[in-house]
C-alpha positions as CSV (number, residue, x, y, z in Angstrom):
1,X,-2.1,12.6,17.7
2,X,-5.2,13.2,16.0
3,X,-5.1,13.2,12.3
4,X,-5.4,16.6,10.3
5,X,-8.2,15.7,7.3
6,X,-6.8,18.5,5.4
7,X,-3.7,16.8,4.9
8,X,-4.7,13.1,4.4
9,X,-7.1,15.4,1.2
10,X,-3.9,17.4,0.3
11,X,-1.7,14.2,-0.1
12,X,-4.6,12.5,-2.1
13,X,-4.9,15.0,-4.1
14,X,-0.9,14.8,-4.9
15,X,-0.9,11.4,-5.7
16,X,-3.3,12.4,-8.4
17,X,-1.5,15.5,-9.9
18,X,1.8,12.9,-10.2
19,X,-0.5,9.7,-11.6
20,X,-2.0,11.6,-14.1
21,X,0.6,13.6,-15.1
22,X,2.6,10.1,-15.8
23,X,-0.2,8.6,-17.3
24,X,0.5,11.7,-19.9
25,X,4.1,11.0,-20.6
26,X,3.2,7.4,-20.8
27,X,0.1,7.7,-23.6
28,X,2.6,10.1,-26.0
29,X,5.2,7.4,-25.1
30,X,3.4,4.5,-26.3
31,X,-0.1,5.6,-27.8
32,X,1.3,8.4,-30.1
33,X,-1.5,11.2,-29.6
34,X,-3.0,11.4,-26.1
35,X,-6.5,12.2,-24.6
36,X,-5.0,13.7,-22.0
37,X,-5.1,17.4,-22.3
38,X,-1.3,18.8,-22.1
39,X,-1.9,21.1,-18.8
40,X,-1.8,17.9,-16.8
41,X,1.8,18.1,-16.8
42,X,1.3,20.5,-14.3
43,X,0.6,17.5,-11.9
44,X,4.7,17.4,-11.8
45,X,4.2,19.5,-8.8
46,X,2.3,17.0,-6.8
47,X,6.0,16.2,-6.0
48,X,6.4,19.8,-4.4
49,X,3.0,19.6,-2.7
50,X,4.6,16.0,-1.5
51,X,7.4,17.9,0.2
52,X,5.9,20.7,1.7
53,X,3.5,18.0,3.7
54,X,6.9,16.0,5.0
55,X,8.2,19.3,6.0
56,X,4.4,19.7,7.9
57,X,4.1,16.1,9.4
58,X,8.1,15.9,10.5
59,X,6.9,18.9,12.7
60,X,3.6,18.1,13.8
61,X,4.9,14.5,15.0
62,X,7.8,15.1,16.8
63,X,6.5,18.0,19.2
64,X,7.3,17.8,22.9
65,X,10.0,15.0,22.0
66,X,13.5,17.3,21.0
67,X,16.7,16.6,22.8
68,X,15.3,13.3,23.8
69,X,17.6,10.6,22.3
70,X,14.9,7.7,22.1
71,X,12.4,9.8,20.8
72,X,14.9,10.8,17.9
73,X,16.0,6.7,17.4
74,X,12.2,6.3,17.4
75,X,11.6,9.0,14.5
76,X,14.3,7.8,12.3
77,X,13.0,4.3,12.7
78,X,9.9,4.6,12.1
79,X,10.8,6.5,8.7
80,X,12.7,4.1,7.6
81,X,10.6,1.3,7.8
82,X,8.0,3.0,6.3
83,X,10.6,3.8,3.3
84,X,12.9,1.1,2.2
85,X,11.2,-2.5,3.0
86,X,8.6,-1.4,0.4
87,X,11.2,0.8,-2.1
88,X,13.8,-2.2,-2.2
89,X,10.8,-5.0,-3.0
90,X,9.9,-2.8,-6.2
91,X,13.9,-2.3,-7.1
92,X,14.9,-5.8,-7.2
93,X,11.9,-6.4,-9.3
94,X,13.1,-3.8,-11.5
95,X,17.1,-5.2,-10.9
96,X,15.9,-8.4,-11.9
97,X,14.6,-6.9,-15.3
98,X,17.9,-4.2,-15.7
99,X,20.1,-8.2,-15.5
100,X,17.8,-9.6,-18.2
101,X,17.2,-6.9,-20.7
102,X,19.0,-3.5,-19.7
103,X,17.9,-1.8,-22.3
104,X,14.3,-1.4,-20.5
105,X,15.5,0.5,-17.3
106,X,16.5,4.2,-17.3
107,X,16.9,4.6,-21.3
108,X,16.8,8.0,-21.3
109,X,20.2,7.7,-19.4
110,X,21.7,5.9,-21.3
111,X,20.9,2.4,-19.5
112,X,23.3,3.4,-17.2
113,X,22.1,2.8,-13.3
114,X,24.0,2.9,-9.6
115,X,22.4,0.1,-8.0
116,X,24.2,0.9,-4.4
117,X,23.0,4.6,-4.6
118,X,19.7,3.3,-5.8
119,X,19.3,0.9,-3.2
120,X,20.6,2.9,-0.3
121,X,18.8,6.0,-1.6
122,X,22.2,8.0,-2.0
123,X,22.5,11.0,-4.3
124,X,23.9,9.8,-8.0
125,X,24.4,11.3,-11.5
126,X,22.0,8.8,-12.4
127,X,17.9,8.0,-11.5
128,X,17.1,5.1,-9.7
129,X,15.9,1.8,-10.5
130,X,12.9,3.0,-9.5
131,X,12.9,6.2,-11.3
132,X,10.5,8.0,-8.8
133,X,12.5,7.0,-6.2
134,X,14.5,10.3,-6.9
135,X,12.3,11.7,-4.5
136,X,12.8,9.4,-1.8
137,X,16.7,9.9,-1.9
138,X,15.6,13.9,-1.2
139,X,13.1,12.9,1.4
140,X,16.1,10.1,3.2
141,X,18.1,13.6,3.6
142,X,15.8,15.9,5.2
143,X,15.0,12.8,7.9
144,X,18.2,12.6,8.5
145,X,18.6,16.6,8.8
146,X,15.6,16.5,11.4
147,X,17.1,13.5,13.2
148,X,20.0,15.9,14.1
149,X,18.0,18.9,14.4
150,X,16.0,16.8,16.9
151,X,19.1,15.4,19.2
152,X,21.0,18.4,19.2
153,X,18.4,21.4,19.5
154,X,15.7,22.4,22.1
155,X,12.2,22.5,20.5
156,X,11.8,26.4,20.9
157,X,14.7,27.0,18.9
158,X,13.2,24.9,16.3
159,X,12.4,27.8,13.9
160,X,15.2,29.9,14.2
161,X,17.3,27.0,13.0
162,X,15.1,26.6,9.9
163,X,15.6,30.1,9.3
164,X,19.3,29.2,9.4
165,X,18.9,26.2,7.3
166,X,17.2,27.5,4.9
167,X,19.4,31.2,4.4
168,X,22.5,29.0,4.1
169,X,20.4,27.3,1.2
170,X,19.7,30.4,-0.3
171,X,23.5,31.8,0.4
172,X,25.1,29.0,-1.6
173,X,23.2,29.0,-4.6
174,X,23.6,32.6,-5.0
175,X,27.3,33.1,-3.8
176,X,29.1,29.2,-4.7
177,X,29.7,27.4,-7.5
178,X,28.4,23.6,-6.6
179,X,29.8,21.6,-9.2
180,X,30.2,18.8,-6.8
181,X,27.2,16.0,-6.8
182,X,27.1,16.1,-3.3
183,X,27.4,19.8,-2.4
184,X,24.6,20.2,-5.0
185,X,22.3,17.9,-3.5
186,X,23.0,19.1,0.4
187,X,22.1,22.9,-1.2
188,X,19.5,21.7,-3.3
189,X,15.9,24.2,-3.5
190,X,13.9,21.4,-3.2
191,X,14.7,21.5,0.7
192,X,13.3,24.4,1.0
193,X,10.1,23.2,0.2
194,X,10.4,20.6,3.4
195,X,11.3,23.7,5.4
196,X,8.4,25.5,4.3
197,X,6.2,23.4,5.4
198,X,8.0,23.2,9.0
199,X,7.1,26.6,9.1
200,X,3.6,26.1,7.9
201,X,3.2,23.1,11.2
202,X,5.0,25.6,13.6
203,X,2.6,28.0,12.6
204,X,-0.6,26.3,12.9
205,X,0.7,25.1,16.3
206,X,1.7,28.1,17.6
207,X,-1.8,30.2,16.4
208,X,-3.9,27.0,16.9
209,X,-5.1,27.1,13.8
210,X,-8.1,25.2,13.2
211,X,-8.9,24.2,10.1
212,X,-12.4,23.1,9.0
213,X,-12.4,20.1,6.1
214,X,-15.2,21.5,4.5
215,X,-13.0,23.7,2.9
216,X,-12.4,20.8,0.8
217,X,-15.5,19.9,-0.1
């Protein structure tokens, strides 16, 4: 599969919207009075951008392979290794630190942290560890969804089941009161960003889109 430039530009220009709008928090934090001008906080929605490009990629590399059971093993796989070997080096540093001095992980919850949830990447009252891993428990679920999605439905139905997915999204948070962690988290919006950008993939697919990288320039 040939690599779309676009994207590898969109997701370096994420990384940058979150780093600097960090490095905001964390001048104010520490420095008092910051440099950095306040709109930068708008670099929160690198996170969004983040998810629309999973929902993009999930597409574009597992076409031709639905309803094939290895191909699906092989997905969820290769998303995991590329998730947790890396996220669970960087959260027993940060264990390591919560055991010596708690007060210097998660303060503004109260010091209070889940370490199972946080290391399995399960949905808890409380952040991470790794704080930004918060993302990664969001990102764990929609592999998972896809996984199914994957195993269970033929490719060309692909769309019509986001369409699905994403109205019984839209149904709950309209229609039910989900005052349970979990329900909350399986209905969260923030899937519909992943969906989006399913559509986005099946849609540059289908119209064989192709986009010129000069448009980033």
């Amino acid at each position: 599969m040939n690599k779309i430039n676009n994207i590898q530009g969109l997701r370096g220009i994420a990384v940058l919207l979150v780093a600097f709008s960090h490095l905001l928090l964390i001048e104010k934090k520490y420095g008092g009075n910051s440099i950095i001008p306040e709109f930068v906080l708008f670099g929160v929605s690198g996170v969004d951008l983040f998810f629309v490009i999973s929902g993009f990629v999930m597409v574009t590399i597992t076409r031709e392979k639905f309803r094939q059971p290895m191909e699906a093993l092989k997905f969820i796989y290769h998303r995991v290794i590329r998730i947790y070997p890396v996220y669970w080096i960087y959260s027993v540093l940060v264990l390591i630190v919560f055991l010596i001095q708690p007060s210097w992980v998660n303060s503004a919850q109260g010091n209070q942290v889940d370490i199972v949830s946080s290391f399995l990447l399960l949905p808890s009252n409380n952040l991470p560890l790794v704080n930004v891993g918060w993302s990664l428990v969001h990102e764990v679920y929609f592999y998972l969804f896809f996984f199914l999605i994957m195993l269970l439905i033929p490719e060309w139905f692909l769309a019509l089941t986001l369409t699905v997915w994403a109205g019984v999204l839209v149904f709950a948070h309209i229609f039910c009161e989900l005052n349970n962690l979990y329900l909350n988290f399986v209905f969260h919006p923030l899937t519909l960003e992943f969906i989006g950008g399913c559509f986005l993939a099946i849609f540059y697919y289908h119209y064989e889109i192709k986009c010129n990288r000069k448009v980033l320039l």
